[in-house]
N, CA, C and O of each residue as an XYZ file, in Angstrom:
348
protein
N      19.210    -10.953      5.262
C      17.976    -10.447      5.873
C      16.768    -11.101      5.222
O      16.792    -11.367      4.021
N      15.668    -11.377      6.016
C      14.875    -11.927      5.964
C      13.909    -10.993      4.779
O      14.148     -9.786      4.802
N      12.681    -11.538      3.597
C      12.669    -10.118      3.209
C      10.715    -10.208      3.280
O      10.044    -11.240      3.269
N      10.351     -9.174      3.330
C       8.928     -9.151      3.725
C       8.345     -9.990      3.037
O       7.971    -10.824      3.861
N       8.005    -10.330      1.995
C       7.550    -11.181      1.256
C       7.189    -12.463      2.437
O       6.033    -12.739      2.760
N       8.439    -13.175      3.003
C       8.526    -14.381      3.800
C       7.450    -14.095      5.031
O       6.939    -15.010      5.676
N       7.197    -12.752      5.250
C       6.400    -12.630      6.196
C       4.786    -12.528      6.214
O       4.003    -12.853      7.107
N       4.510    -11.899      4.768
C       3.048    -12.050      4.353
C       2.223    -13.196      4.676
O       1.337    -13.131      5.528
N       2.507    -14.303      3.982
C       2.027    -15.700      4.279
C       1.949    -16.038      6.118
O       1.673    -17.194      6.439
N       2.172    -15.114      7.110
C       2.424    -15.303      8.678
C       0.719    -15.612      8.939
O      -0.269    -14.894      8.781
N       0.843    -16.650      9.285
C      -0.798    -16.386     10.406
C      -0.885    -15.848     11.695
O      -1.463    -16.408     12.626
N      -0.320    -14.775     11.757
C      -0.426    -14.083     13.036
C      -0.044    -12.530     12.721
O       0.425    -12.088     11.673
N      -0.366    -11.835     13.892
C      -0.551    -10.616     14.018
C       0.386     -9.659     12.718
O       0.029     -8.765     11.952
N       1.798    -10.410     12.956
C       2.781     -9.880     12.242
C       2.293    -10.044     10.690
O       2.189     -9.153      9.848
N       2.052    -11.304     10.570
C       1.194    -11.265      8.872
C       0.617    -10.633      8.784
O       0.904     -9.859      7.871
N      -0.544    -10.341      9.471
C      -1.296     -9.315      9.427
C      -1.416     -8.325      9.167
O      -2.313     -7.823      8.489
N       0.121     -7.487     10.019
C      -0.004     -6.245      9.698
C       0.904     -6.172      8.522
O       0.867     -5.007      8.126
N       1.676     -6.859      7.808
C       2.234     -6.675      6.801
C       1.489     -6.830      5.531
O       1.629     -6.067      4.575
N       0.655     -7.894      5.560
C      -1.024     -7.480      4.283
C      -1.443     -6.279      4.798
O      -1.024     -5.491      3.950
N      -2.073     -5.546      5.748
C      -2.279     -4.302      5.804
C      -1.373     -3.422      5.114
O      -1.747     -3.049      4.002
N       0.052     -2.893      5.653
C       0.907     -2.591      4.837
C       0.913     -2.337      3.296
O       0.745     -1.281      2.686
N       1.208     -3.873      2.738
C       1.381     -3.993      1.485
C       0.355     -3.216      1.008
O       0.564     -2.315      0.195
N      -1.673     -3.707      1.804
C      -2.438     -3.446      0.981
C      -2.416     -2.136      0.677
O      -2.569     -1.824     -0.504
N      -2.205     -1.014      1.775
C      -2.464      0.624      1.882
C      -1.164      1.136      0.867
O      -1.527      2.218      0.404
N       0.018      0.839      0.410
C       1.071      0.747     -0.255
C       0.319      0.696     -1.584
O       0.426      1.482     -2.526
N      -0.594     -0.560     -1.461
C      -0.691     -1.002     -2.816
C      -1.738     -0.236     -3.695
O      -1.800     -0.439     -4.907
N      -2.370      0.445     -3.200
C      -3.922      1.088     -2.925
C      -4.051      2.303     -3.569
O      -2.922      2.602     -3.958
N      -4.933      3.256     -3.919
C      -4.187      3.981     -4.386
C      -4.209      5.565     -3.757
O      -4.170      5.667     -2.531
N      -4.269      6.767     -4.563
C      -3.845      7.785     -3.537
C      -5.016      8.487     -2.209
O      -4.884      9.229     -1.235
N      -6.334      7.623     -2.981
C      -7.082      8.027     -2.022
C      -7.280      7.110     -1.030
O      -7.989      7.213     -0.029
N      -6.459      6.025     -1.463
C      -6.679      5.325     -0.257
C      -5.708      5.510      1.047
O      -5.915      5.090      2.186
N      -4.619      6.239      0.572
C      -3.630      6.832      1.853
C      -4.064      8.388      1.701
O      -3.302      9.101      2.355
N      -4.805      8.920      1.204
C      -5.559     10.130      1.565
C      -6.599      9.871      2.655
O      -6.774     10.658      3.585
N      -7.237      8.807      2.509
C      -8.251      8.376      3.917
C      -7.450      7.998      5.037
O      -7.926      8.294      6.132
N      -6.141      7.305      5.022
C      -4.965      7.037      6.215
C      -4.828      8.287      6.602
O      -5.082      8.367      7.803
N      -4.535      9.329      6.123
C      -4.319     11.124      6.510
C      -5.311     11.597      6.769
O      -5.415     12.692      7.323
N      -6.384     10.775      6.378
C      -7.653     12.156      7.489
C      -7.503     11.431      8.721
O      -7.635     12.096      9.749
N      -7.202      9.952      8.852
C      -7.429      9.301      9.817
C      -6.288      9.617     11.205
O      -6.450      9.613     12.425
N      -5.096      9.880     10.307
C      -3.768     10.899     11.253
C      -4.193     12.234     11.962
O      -3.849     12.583     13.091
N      -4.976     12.892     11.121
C      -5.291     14.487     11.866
C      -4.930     14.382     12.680
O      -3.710     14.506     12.787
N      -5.792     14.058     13.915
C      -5.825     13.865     15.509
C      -4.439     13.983     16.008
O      -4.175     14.683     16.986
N      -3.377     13.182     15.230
C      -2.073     12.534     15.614
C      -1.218     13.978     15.173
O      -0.393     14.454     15.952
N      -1.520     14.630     13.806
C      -0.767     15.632     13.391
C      -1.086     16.684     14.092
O      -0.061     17.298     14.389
N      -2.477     17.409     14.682
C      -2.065     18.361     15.725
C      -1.849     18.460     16.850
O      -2.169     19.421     17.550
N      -1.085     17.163     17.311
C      -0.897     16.798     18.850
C       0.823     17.059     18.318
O       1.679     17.266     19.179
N       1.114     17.029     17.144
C       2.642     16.925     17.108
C       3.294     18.559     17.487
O       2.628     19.587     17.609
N       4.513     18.436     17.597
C       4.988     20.230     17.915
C       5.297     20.452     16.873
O       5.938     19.703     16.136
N       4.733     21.949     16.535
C       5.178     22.733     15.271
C       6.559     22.218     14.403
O       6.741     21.953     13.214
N       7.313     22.214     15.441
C       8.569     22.134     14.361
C       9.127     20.858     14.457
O      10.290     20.486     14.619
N       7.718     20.059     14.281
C       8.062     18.494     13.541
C       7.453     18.341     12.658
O       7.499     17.269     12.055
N       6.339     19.780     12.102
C       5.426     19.561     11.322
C       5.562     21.126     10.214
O       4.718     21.680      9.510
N       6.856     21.406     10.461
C       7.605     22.854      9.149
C       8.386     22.504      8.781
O       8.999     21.789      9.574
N       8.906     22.630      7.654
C      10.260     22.866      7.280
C      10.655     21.698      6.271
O       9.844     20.831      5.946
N      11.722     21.736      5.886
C      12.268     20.685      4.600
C      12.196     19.279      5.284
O      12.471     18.409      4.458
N      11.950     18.833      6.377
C      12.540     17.354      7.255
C      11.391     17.133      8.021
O      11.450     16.512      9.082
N       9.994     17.746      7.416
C       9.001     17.676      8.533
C       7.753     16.605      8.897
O       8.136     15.562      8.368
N       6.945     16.438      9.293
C       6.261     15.075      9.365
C       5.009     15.422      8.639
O       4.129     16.030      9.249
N       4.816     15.021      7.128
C       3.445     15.225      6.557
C       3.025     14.342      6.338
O       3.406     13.569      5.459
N       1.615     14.118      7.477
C       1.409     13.381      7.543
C      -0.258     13.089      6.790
O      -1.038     12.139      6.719
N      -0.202     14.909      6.186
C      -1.539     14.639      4.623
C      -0.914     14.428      3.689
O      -1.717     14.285      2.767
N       0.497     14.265      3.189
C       0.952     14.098      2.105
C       0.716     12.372      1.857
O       1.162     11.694      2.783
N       0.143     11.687      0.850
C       0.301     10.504      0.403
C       1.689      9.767      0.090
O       1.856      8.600      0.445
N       2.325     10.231     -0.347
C       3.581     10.052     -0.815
C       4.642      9.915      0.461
O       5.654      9.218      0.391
N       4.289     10.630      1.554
C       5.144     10.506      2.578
C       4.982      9.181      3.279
O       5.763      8.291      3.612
N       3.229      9.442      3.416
C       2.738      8.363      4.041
C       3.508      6.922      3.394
O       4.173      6.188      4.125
N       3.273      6.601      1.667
C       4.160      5.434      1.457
C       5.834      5.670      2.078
O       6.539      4.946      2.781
N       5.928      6.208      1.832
C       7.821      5.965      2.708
C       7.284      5.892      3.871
O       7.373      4.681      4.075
N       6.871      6.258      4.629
C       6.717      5.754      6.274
C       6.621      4.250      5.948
O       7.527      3.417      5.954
N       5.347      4.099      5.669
C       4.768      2.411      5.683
C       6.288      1.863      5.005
O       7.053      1.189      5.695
N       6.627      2.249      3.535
C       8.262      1.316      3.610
C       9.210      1.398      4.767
O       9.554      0.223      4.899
N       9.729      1.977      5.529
C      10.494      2.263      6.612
C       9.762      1.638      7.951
O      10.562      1.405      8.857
N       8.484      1.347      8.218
C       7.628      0.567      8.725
C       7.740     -1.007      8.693
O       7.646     -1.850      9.586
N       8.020     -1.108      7.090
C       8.266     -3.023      7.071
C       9.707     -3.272      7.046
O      10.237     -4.377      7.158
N      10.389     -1.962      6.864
C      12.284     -2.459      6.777
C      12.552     -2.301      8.320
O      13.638     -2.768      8.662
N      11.927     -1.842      9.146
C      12.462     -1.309     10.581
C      11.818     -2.039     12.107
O      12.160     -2.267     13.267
N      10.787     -2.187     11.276
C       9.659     -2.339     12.814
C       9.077     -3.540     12.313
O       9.410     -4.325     13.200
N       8.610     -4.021     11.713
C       8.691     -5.752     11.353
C       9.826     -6.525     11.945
O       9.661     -7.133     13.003
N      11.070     -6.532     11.260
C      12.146     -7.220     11.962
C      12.233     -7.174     13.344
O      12.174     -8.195     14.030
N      12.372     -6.037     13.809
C      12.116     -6.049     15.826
C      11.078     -6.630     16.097
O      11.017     -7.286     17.138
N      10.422     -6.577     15.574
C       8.777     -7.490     16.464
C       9.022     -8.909     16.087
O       8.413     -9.740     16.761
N       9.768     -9.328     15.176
C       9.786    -10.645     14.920
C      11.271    -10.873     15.798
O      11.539    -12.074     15.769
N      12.146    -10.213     16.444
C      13.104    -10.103     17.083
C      14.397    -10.703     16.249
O      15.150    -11.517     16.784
N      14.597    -10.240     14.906
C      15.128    -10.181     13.762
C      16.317     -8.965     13.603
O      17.273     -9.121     12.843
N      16.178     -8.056     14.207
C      16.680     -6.900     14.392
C      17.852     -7.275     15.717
O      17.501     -7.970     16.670
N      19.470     -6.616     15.580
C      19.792     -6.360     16.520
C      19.775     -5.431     17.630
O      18.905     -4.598     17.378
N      20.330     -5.181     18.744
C      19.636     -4.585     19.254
C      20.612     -3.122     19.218
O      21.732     -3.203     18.715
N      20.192     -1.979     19.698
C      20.748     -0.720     19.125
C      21.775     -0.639     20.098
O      22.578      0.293     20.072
């Protein structure tokens, strides 16, 4: 597998959003505390019970937010670069 790194250096969209990525990853907690005010909108459009419980989508938590963004460059990078097989 190809590994993100190879993709940073991209001059295109896909580079792009993987320096974004890295940078908000790299950043620190208030800087994915400003990504979560910027979710609100997105978190009360979600249904309750994607947003309770031990498995739920927090999407003010910082910490969650980095595992998304990792699961973001292991999952959805490769498909857009059509790297991924198909399901």
């Amino acid at each position: 597998m190809i590994r993100s790194a190879n993709w940073y250096g991209l001059d295109d969209p896909i580079g792009e959003l993987v320096r974004l990525i890295h940078g908000i990853k790299a950043g620190s907690t208030e800087d994915l505390t400003s990504l979560a005010v910027e979710l609100v909108d997105l978190r009360r459009k979600l249904p309750v019970a994607l947003t309770e419980g031990d498995e739920a989508i927090r999407l003010e938590d910082p910490e969650f937010l980095r595992q998304v963004l990792d699961e973001v460059e292991r999952s959805l990078i490769p498909r857009l670069l059509g790297l991924a097989g198909n399901p």
